[in-house]
Each structure stands twice: as structure tokens, then as C-alpha cells.
Residue frames relative to the residue before (quaternion, step in Angstrom):
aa qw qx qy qz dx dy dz
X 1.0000 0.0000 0.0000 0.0000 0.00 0.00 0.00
X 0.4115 -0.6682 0.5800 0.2185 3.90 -0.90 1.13
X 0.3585 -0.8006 0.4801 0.0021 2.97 -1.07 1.01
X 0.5419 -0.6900 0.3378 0.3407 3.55 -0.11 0.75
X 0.4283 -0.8125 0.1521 0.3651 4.14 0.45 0.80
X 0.6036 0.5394 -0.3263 0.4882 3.31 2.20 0.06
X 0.6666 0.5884 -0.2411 0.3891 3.29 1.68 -0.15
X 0.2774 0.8836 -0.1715 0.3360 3.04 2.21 -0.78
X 0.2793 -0.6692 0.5834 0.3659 3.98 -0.26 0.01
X 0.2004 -0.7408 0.6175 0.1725 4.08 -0.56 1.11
X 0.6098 -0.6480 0.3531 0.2890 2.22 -1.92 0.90
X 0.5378 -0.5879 0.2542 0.5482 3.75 -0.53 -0.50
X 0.3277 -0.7806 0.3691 0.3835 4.03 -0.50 0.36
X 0.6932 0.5669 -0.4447 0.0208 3.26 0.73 -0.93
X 0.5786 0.5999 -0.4390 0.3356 3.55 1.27 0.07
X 0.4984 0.4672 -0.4147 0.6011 3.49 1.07 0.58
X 0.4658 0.4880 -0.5272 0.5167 4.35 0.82 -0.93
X 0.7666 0.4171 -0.3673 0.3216 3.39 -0.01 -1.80
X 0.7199 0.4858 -0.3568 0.3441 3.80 0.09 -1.09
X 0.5903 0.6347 -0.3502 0.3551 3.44 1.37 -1.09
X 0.6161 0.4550 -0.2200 0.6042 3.97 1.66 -1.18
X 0.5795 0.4218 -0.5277 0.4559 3.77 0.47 -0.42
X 0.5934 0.5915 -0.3948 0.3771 3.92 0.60 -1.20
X 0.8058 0.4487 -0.1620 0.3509 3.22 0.40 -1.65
X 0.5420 0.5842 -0.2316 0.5579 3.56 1.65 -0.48
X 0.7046 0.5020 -0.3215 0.3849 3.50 0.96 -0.79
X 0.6892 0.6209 -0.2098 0.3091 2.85 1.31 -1.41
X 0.6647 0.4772 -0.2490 0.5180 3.49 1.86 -1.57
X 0.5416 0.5105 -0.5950 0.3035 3.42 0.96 0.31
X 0.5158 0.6688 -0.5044 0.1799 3.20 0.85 -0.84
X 0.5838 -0.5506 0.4504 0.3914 3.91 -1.38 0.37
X 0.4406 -0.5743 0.3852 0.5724 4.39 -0.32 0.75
X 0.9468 -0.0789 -0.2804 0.1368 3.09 -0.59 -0.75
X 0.4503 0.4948 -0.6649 0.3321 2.66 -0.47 2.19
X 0.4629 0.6731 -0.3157 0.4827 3.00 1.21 0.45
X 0.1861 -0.8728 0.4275 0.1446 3.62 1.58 -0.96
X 0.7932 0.3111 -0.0808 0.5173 3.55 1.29 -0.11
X 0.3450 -0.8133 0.2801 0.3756 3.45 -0.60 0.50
X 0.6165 -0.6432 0.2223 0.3959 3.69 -0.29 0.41
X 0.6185 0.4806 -0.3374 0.5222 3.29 1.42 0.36
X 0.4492 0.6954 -0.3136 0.4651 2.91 1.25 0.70
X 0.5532 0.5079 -0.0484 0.6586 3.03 1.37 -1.34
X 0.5823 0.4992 -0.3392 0.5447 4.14 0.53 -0.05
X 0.7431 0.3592 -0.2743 0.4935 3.11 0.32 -2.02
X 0.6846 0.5257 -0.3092 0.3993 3.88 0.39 -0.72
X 0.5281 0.5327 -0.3356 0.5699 3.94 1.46 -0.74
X 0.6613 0.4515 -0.3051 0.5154 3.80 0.69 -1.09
X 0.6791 0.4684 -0.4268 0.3704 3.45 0.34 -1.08
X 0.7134 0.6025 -0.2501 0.2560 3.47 0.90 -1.05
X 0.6106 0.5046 -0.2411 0.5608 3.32 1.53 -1.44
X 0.6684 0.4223 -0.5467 0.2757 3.99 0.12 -0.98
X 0.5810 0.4033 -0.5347 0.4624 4.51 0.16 -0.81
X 0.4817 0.5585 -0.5900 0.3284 4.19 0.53 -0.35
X 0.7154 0.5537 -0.2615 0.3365 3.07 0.32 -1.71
X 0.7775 0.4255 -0.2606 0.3827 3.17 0.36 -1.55
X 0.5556 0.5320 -0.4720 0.4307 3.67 1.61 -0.61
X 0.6290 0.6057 -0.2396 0.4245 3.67 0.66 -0.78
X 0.8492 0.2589 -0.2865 0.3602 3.73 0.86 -0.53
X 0.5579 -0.7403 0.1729 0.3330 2.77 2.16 1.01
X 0.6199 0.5976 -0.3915 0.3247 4.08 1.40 0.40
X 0.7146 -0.0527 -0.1438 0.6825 3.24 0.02 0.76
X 0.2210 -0.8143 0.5323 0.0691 3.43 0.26 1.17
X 0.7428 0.5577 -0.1966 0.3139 3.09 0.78 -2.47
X 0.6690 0.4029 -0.3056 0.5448 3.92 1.27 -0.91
X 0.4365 0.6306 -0.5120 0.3868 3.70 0.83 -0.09
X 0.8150 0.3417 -0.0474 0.4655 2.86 0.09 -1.81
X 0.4244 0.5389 -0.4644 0.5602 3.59 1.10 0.63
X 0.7864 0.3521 -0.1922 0.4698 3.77 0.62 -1.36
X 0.6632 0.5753 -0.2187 0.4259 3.48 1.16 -0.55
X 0.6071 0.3536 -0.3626 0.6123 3.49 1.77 -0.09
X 0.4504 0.7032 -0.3849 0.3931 3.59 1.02 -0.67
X 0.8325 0.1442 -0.1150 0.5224 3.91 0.18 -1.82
X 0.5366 0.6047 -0.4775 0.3440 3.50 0.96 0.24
X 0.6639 0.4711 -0.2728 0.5128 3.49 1.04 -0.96
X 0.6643 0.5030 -0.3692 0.4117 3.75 1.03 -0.66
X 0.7230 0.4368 -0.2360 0.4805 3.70 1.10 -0.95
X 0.7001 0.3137 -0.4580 0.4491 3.55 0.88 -0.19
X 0.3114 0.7971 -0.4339 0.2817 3.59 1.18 0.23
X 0.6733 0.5726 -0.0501 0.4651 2.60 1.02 -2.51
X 0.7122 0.4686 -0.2481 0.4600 3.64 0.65 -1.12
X 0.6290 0.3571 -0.3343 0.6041 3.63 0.67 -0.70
X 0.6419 0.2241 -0.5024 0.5341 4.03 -0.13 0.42
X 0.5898 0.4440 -0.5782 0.3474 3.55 0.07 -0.38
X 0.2739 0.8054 -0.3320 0.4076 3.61 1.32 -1.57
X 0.7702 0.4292 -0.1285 0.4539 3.65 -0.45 -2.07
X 0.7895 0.4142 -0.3293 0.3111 3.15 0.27 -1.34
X 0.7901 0.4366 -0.2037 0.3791 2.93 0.72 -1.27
X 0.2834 0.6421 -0.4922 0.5149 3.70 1.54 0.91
X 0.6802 0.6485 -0.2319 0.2509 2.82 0.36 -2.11
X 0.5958 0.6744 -0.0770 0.4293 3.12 0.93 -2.47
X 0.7358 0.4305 -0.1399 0.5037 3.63 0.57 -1.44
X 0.7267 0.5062 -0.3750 0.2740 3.30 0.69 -1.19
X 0.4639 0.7039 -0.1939 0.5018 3.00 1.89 -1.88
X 0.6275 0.5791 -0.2790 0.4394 3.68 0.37 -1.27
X 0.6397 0.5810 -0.1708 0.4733 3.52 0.63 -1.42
X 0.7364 0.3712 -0.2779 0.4927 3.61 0.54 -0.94
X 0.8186 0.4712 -0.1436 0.2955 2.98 0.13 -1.82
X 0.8868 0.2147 0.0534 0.4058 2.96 1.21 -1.69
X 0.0704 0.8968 -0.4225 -0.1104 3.67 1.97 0.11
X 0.5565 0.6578 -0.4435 0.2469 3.62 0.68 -1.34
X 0.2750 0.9344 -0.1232 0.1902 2.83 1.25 -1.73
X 0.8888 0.2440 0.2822 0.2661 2.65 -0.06 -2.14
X 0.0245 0.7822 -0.5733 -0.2428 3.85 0.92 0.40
X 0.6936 -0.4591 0.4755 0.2864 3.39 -1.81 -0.38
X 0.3783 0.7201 -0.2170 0.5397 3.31 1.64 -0.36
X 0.8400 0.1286 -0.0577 0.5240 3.35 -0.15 -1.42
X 0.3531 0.5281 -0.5252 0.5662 3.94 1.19 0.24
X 0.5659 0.5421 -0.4539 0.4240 3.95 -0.26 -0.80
X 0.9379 0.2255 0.0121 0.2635 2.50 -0.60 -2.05
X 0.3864 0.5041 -0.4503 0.6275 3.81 1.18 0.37
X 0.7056 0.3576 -0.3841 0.4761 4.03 -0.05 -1.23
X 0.6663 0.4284 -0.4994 0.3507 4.32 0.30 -1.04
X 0.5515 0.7330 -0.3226 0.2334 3.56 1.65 -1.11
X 0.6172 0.6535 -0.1111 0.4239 2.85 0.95 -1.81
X 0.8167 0.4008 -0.1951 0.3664 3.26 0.30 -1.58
X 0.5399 0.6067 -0.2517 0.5264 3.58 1.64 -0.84
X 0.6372 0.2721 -0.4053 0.5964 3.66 0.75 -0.52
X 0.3980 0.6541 -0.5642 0.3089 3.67 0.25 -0.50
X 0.6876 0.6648 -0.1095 0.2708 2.82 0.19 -1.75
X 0.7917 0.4539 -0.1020 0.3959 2.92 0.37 -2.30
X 0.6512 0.5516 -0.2726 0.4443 3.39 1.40 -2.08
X 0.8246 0.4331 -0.2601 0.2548 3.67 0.47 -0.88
X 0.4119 0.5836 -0.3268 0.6188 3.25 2.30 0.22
X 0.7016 0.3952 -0.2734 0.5262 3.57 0.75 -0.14
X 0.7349 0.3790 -0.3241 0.4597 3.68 1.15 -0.14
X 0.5123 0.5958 -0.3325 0.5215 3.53 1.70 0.08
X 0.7911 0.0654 -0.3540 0.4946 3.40 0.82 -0.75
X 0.3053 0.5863 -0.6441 0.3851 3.46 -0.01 1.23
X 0.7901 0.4203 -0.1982 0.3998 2.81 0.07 -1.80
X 0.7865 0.4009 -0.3977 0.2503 4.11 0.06 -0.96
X 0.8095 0.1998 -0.1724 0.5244 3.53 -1.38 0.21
X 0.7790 -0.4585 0.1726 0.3913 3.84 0.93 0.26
X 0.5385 -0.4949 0.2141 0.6475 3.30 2.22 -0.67
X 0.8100 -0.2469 0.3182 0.4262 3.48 -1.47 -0.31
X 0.8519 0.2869 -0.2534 0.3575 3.50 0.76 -1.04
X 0.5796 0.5343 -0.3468 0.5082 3.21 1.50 -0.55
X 0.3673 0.7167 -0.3647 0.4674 4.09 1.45 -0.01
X 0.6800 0.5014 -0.1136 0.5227 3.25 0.56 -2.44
X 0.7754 0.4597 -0.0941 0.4226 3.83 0.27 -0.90
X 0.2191 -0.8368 0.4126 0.2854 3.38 1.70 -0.09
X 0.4505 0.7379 -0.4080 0.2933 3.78 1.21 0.17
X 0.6285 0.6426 -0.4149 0.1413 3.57 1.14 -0.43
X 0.5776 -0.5749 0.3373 0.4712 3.54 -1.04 -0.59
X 0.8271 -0.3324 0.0664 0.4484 3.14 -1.46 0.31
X 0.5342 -0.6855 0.3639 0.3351 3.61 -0.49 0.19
X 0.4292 -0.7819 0.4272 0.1485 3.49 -1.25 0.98
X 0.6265 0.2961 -0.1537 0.7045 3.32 1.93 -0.36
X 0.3449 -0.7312 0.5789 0.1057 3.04 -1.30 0.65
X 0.0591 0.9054 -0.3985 -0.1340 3.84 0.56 0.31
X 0.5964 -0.6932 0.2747 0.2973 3.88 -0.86 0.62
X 0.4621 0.6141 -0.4031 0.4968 3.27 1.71 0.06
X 0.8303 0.3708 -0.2915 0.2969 3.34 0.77 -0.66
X 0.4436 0.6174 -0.4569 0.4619 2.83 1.66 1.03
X 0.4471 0.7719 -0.3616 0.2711 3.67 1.67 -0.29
X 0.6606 -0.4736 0.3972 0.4261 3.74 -1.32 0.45
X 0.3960 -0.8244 0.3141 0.2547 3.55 -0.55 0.04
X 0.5701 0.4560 -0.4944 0.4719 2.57 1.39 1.08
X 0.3907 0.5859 -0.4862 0.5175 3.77 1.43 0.16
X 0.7797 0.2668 -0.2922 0.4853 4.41 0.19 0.20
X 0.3502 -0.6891 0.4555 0.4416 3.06 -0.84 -0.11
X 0.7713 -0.3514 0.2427 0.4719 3.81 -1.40 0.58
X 0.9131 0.1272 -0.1072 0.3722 3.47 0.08 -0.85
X 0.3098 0.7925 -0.5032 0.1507 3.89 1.25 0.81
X 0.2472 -0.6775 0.6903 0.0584 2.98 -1.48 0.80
X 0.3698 -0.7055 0.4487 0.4053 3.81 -1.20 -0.18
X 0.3658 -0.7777 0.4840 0.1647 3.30 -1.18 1.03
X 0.7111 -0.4264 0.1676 0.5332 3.56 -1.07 0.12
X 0.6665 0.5249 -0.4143 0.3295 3.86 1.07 -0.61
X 0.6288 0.5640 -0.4433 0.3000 3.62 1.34 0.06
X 0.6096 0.5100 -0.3409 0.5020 3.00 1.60 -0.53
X 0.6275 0.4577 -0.4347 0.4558 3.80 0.54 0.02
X 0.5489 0.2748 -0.5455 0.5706 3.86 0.71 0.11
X 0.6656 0.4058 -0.5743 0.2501 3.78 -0.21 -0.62
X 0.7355 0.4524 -0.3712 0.3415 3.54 0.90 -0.48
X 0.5475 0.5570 -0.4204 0.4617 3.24 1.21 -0.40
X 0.5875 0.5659 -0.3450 0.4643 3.98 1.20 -1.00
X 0.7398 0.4525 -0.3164 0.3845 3.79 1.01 -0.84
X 0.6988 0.5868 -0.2250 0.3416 3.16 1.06 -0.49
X 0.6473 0.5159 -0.2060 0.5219 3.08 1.61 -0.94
X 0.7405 0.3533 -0.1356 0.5554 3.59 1.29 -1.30
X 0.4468 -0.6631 0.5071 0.3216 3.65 0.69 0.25
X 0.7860 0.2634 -0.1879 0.5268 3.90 0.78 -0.15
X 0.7938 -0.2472 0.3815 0.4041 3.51 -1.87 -0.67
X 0.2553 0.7310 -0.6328 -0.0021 3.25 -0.85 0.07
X 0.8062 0.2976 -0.2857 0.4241 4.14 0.27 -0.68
X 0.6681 0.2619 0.0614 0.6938 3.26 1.38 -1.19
X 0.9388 0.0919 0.0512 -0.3280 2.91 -1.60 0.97
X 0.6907 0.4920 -0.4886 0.2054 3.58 -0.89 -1.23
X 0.2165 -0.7044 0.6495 0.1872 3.96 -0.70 1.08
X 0.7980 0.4947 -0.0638 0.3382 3.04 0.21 -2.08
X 0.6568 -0.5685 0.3515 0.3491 3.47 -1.31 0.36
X 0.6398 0.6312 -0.1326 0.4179 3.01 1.31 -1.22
X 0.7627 0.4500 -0.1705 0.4321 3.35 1.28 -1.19
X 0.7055 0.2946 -0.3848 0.5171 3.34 1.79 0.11
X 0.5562 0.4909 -0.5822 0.3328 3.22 0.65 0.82
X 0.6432 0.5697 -0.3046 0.4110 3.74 1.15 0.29
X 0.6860 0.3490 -0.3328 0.5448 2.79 1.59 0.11
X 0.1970 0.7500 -0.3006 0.5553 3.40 1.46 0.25
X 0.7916 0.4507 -0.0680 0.4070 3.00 -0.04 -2.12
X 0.6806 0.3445 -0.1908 0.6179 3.83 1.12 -1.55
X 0.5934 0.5579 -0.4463 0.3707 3.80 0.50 -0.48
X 0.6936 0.4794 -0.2486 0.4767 3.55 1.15 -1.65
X 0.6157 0.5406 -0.2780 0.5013 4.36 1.16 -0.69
X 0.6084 0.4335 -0.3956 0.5343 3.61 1.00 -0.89
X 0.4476 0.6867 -0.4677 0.3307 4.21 0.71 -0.71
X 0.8595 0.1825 -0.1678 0.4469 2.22 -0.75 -2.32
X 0.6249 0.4824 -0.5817 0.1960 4.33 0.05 -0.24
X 0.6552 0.5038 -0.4243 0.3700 3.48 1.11 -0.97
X 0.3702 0.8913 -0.0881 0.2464 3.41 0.90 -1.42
X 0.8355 -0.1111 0.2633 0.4693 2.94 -0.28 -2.18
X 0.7443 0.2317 -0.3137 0.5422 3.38 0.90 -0.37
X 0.4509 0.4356 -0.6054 0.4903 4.10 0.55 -0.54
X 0.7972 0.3937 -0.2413 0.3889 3.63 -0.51 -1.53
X 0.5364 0.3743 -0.4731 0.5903 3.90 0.40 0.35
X 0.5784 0.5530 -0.3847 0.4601 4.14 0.82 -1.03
X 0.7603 0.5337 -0.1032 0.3556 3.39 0.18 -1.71
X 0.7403 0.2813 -0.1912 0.5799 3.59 1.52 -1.11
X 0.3835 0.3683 -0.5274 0.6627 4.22 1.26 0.69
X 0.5803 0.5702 -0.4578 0.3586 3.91 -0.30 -0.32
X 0.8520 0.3487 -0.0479 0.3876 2.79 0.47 -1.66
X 0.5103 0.5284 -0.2814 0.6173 3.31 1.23 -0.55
């Protein structure tokens, strides 16, 4: 029997709180201007993100939680993955035009940045985004699914009766997309879901690529 999604057993958040402060930490490390934003900006948006956690977690009005908690999650990791772009872009542009610019030092450590939120931001837009989110998941109510994962191809007695994926499956798939340029745990059904990976596959490139390897070959030189 489907469960209504505020009535549902939730999932737990804080491995998503935590990833949400690793993101936001990565990002204010970044040097300003490459960053493109001020760094209180990035806070007010980390807060905005964790309070619907909380409230999903202390289980009172769950159903509008988890309404508001898929809402500013999808809008801030939006925002953050174009900032993300720009600040590729910015670097890449930088690189041509302006190398001098640029030590080998702060090339590094902007490209490990970059690629780490990559990562993080696109684990947070997967488990939003499939089967409807986390709560519509918990509630078996969601829609058809946007990932396909390999567990749910397992014997049925190797899972248990009623698994679903949780936020750590979607952080290896992103960590798997980013590193392998392709699928590998999960997937992509939907139209939508391969253009986000696509999207993180085509950002994880150009950082390893073009700017680590521009970092790595001023270093070395």
C-alpha cells in the first residue's frame, strides 16, 4: 500500500545537511573573482537549504516541508551549477587571453574546487529530481523513474523487499559520472536525466582536462 509522502518513513537528511556545508565551503574557498558571488551569499543559500531538512526530519508538517525543501533545493543548486559554468568559463577565457594572470597554484585549487562541488551539486539534483524526490520515493507515490539503478536489477533476495535509492546512491552515481565521463551505477531513462548527466559529465571535462592540466603544466614548468 502507497503511502501518502508526509506519512511515509523519511529518509534521513543529515547526509545531504553535511554535503549541502561541504558545497557551500568549497565554493567560499574559491578566490572572489572566481567565485562571482559574495560569500555571504553562499551561507544565506546553505541556511536556506538545511532549515525544510530539519523541519523534514522533525516530522511537523512534514508534507509542506518536503514541498519547500524540494522547491529551494532545486533553485539553489541550480544557481550554483551556473555560477559553477561561469566560473569555468571566466578561467578558461582567463587562460587564453590572460595566462600571466594566473599562477599554477590557484589553477589547482579552483579546478579540485569546482570539480568537488560538481560532484556534490549534481548528487543533490538527482536525488531531488528522480521518481519525484526523496519524499515522493519514501511514499512509493512517485513517478516513473529517471535513473535506473543496478540493484534493482538484483535477485530478490540480495535487497531488501521494499528498497529504494537513498541520497548515498546518488552521490556515488555522481561521483561515478564525474570521474568516468559516463553511466556506470544508474542508468539515465528519461530525457531530462541524460541531459544532467551530460551536463555534469561535460563540467567534470573541461575541469580535469583543461584547467587541472593547464594547473599541473604552470607547476611544473
Amino acid at each position: 500500500m502507497k503511502m501518502p509522502a508526509g506519512e511515509a518513513r523519511v529518509e534521513p537528511r543529515w547526509p545531504v545537511a553535511v554535503t549541502t556545508f561541504v558545497v557551500i565551503l568549497v565554493l567560499a574557498a574559491l578566490p572572489g573573482r572566481i567565485r562571482l558571488m559574495p560569500v555571504w551569499i553562499l551561507y544565506v543559500a546553505g541556511v536556506a537549504m538545511v532549515v525544510p531538512m530539519a523541519g523534514v526530519s522533525l516530522g511537523v508538517m512534514r508534507a509542506r516541508w518536503l514541498s519547500l525543501e524540494r522547491a529551494v533545493t532545486l533553485l539553489v543548486v541550480a544557481v550554483m551549477i551556473a555560477t559553477t559554468l561561469a566560473a569555468l568559463v571566466y578561467l578558461v577565457v582567463a587562460m587564453v587571453t590572460r595566462s600571466s594572470e594566473l599562477g599554477g597554484l590557484e589553477l589547482l585549487s579552483s579546478s579540485v574546487a569546482a570539480w568537488v562541488a560538481n560532484v556534490l551539486m549534481f548528487a543533490l539534483l538527482y536525488w531531488q529530481i528522480d521518481r519525484g524526490g526523496p519524499g515522493a520515493r519514501a511514499g512509493g507515490a512517485g513517478p516513473r523513474p529517471d535513473l535506473y539503478f543496478s540493484a534493482e536489477g538484483a535477485p530478490p533476495d540480495a535487497l531488501p523487499p521494499d528498497w529504494r535509492p537513498t541520497f548515498v546512491d546518488y552521490l556515488f552515481l555522481a561521483f561515478s559520472t564525474a570521474t568516468a565521463f559516463s553511466a556506470t551505477d544508474a542508468m539515465p531513462i528519461t530525457a531530462r536525466a541524460k541531459m544532467m548527466m551530460m551536463l555534469e559529465s561535460s563540467i567534470s571535462l573541461v575541469t580535469i582536462v583543461v584547467v587541472a592540466a593547464r594547473a599541473i603544466n604552470v607547476i611544473g614548468g
